[in-house]
N, C-alpha and C positions, 0 to 999 in steps of 0.2 A: 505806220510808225508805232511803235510800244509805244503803253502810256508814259506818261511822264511826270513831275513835280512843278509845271511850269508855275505854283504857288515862289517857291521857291529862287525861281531864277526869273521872275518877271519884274520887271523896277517898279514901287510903290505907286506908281501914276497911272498905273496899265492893268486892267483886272485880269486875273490867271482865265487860262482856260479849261473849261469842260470835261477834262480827261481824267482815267479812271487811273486803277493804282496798280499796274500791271506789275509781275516780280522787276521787269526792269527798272523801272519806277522806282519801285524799293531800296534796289540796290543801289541807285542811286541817292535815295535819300539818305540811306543808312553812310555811305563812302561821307556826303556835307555835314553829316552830325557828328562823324568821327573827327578826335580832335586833328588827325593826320590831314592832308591836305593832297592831293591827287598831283601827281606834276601833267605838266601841258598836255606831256604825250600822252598820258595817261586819260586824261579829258578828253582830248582828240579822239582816242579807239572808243572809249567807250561812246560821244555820239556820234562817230562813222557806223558803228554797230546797229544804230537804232534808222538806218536806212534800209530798209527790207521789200524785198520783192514783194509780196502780200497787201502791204500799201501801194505800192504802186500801184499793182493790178488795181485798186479799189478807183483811183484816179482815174486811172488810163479807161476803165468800165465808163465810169460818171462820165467824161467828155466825150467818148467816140460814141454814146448814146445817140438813137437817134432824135433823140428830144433834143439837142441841139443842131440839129439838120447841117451838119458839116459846118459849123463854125467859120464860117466865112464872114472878114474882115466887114466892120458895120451891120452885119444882117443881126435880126432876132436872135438866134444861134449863138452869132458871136458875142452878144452884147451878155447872152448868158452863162457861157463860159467863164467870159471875164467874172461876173457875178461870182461863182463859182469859186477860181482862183484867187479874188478878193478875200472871201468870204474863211478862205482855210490861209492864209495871210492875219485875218484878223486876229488867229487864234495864239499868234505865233507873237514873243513882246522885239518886233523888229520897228521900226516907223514907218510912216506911210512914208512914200517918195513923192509921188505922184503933184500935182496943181491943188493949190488951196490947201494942205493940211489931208489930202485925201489918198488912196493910195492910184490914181488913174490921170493919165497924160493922155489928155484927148488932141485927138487931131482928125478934122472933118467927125466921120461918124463912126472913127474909130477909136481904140484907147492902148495903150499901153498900161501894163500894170508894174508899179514899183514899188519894191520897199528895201531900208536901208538897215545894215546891223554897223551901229558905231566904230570905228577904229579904238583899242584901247590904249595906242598911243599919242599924245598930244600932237607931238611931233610930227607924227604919220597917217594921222586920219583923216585928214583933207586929199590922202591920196587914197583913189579908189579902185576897186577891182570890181568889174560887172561880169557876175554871170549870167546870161540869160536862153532864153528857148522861147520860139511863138508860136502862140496859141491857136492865131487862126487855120484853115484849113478853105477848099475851095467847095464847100455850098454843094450845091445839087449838081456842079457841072458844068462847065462850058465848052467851046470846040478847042477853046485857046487853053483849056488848065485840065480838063482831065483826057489820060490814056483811054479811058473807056466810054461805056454810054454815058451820055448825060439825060438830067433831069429825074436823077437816083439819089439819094443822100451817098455824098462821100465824106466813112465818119471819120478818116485820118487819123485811124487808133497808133498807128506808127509817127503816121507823119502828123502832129506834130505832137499826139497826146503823149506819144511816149518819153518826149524829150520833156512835157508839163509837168510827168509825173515826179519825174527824175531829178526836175529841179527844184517841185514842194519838196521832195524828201530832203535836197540839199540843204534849202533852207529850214527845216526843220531840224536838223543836225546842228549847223552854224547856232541854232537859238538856244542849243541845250547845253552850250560851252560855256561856263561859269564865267572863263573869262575871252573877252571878243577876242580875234586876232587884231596886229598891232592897226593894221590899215581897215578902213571901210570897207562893205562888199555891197555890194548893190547887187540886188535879189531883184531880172528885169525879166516879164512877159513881156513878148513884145507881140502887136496886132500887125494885120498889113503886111506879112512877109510875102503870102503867094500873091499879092499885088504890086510887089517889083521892089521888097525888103521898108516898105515903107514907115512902119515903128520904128524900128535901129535910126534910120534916116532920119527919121525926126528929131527923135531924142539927140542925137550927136549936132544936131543945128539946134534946138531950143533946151535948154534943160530947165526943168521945174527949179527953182528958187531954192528950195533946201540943196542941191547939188551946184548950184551954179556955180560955185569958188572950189568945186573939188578936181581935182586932175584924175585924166583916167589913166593908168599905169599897164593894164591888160584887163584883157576880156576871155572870157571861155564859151560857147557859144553849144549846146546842146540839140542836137536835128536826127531825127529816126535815130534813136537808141534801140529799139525795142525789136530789132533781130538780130541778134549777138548770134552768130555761129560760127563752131567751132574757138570761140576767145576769141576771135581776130576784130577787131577794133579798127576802123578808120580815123587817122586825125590827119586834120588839116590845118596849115598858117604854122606848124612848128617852128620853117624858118624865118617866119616875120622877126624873130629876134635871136642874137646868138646864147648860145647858151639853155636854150626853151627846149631842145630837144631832150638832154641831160636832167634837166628838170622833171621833163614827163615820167622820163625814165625810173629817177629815183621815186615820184610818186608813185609808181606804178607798181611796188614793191610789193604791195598787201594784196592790191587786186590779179597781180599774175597775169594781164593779159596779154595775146600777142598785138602788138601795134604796127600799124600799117600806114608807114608816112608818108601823106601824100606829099607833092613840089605843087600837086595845081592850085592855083588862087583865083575861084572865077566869085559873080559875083549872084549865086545859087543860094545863098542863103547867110544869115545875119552875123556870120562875122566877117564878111566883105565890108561892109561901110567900116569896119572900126580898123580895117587893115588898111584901108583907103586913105583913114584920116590918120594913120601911121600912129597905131596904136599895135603893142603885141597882139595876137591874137591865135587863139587855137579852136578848131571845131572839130567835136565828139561825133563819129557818127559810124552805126553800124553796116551800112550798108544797102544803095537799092535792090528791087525784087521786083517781080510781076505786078504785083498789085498797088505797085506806087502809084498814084491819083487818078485810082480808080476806085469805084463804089465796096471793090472786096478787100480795101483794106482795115478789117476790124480785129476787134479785141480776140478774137478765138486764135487768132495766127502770131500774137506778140508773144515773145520770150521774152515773162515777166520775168525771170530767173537769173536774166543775161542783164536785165535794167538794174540790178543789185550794184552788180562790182562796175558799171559803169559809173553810176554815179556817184559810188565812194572814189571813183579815181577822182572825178572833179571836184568834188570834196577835197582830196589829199591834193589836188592841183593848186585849188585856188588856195587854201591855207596857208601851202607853203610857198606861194609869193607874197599873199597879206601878210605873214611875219618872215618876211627875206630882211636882209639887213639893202639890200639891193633891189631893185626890179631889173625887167631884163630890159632893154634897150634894142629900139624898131631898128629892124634892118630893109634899108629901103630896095636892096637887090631882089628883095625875095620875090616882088610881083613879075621878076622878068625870069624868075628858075622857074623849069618847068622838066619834066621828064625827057622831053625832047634834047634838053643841052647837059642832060645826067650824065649822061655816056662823057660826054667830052671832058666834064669834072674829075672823071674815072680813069681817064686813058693815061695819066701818068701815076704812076707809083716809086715809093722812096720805101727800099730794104733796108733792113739795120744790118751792119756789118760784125762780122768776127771780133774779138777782143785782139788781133793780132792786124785787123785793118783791113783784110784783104776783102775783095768784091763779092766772096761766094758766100750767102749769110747762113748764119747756122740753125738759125731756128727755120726755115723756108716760110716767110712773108712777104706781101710785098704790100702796102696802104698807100694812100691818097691822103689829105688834112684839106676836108671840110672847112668853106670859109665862114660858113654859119655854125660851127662846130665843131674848133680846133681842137677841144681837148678830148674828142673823140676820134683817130683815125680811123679812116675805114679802110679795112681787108679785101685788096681786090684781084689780087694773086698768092698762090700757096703752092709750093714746089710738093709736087707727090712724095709719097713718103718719109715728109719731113719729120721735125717735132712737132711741128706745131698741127702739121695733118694729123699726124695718128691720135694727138691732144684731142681731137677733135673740131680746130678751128674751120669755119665756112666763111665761103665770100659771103662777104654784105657785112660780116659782123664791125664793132666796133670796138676798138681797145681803149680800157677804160681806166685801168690800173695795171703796171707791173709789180711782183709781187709788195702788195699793199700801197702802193705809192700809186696815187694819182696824179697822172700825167698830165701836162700843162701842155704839151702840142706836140707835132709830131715829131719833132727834134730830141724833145725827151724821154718820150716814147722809143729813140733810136737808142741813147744814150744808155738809157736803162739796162734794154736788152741787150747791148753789148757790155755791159757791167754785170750782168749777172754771172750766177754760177752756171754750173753744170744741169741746174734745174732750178724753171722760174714758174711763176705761178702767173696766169694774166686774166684780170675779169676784163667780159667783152659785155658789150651791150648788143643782144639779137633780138631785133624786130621788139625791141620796149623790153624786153626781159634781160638779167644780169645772170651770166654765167662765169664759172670757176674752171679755168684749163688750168693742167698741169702739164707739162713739157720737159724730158728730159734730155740735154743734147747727147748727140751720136759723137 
């Protein structure tokens, strides 16, 4: 992360930290000393800006080290990790979360690490949003946890440094915001996941005292970020709530990537318990490979480059649920969709018709309405040759406005298109990205 002024934005009680006065630094001191005053948005890019690949790599380096011998859950390793991420926590003016005034949630001979950034509004900061990613990894190896030999350091530069890294940088973002977002965020390492998610699990039965009266409203969950290829992004849990997909979507603006929404919901990593206990939940994640818990998955093979725009999405995710005027609300169907019953969600479609009523539609479409995702239909037939083929509309996409108007379900979505002129304009949503057709009827 560039330097920064944390003189500046740290509350009187909390001494700054250590850092030097890099031009970004500057520019930001020089924007607080002018009488003008930044608006939100403006705050916002400037520290999503300050989350850089470069830092991360320096993290992701530090933990897949073999000086912490695979960081596995209670071992020497991991107890020094945690140190570690403590350690660049204290730099940062967020609160400890943790037991006692400290930032670490022990359980048996493990810890969770926490820390909390205020809600700035009265109102809304008893409700919270946790982002988190865990730390540990599996040790030297067993029959039962690694693909390959054991009794080798596996450093889990992927799995799970890269999601650590990606989540100091978030937090280091969120601290540089002059002003908090309206709701809490809860900034969670979590220990104990390759020992069957047991950090997340605890936490969600015990919580430290400073949290205990906070409600969790969503979670983001951060797991092997660090081989981005090709932009395609795995997420997970988007239909644990309606509306969450839309959401990512619009986040998803700055960083461009392609998203690839999973339906599966197993219970492979820590945002299972928080979907369990039917909280929204979404999980980032780039992708398995060869080398997943095996001794060769280290720093030289992470696409530090690709950890960039991932983690600004969870940035622009979680922010813009901490100041929704709404959160989204659990949808309890989602643990029973799965790919397997996709198809059958699919198999009927609703055309929009002519302005004159008759059955042959003139744009050539044919959508479904998503029940986790009514105000996006989705495109699951298109007549050759149509308008809307030559526009360039594909299956899968999702319509998301008629010209300017955003559509509230698939009815108005009908309404629309049979209301327009001779040529309409429709943004779809494809695979997380918003595109512009233009169509003009025959």
């Amino acid at each position: 992360m560039p330097a920064a002024q944390w003189a500046l934005l740290t509350p009187p009680d909390r001494p700054a930290a250590p850092f030097g006065r890099g031009l970004p630094g500057i520019a930001l001191l020089a924007c607080l000393l002018l009488p003008c005053r930044l608006t939100a948005a403006q705050e916002h890019a400037a520290a999503r800006k300050s989350i850089l690949a470069a830092d991360a790599s320096r993290h992701v380096a530090a933990l897949a080290a073999d000086a912490f011998e695979g960081r596995e859950g209670g071992s020497r390793g991991g107890q020094a990790a945690g140190a570690y991420i403590a350690d660049a926590l204290k730099r940062l003016p967020l609160l400890p979360a943790g037991d006692g005034g400290s930032y670490f949630q022990r359980f048996g001979s493990m810890r969770n690490i926490l820390a909390l950034l205020p809600g700035s509004d009265p109102a809304l900061a008893q409700e919270l949003v946790v982002v988190g990613a865990h730390y540990d990894h599996v040790g030297y190896g067993t029959a039962a946890t690694s693909n390959g030999p054991t009794g080798f350091i596996h450093n889990g530069a992927d799995d799970n440094a890269s999601g650590v890294a990606g989540l100091i940088e978030v937090a280091e973002a969120l601290a540089l915001l002059p002003t908090a977002p309206r709701r809490s965020i809860l900034i969670a390492f979590w220990d104990g996941e390759e020992k069957g998610l047991l950090g997340s699990y605890h936490f969600l039965r015990v919580r430290p005292q400073r949290l205990a009266q906070q409600k969790i409203v969503f979670s983001l969950n951060l797991d092997m970020i660090g081989r981005l290829r090709g932009e395609r992004l795995e997420v997970f849990g988007a239909r644990s709530a309606q509306g969450l997909r839309a959401l990512l979507v619009g986040a998803n603006a700055a960083s461009n990537l392609e998203l690839a929404f999973d339906w599966e919901i197993a219970d492979d990593s820590d945002h299972y318990p928080f979907i369990a206990a039917q909280i929204p939940t979404v999980m980032l994640h780039t992708g398995l490979h060869e080398q997943y818990h095996r001794p060769s998955d280290d720093t030289e093979l992470v696409n530090f480059a690709g950890i960039e725009p991932v983690a600004q999405l969870a940035l622009d995710c979680v922010a813009t649920v901490a100041n929704a005027t709404q959160v989204p609300l659990f949808r309890p169907r989602c643990r029973q969709e799965s790919l397997a019953n996709r198809s059958a969600l699919e198999s009927q479609a609703a055309e929009p018709l002519s302005p004159s009523g008759n059955a042959r539609p003139r744009w050539g479409m044919g959508t479904r309405e998503d029940p986790a995702e009514p105000t996006a239909p989705v495109v699951v037939r298109i007549t050759p040759h149509s308008p809307l083929a030559t526009a360039g509309l594909a299956l899968g996409d999702r319509v998301v406005s008629i010209d300017q108007h955003t559509i509230s379900d698939q009815a108005d979505m009908v309404r629309q298109l049979g209301a327009a002129g001779n040529r309409v304009v429709i943004e779809v949503d494809r695979r997380g990205r918003t595109l512009r057709l233009e169509a003009v009827a025959e």
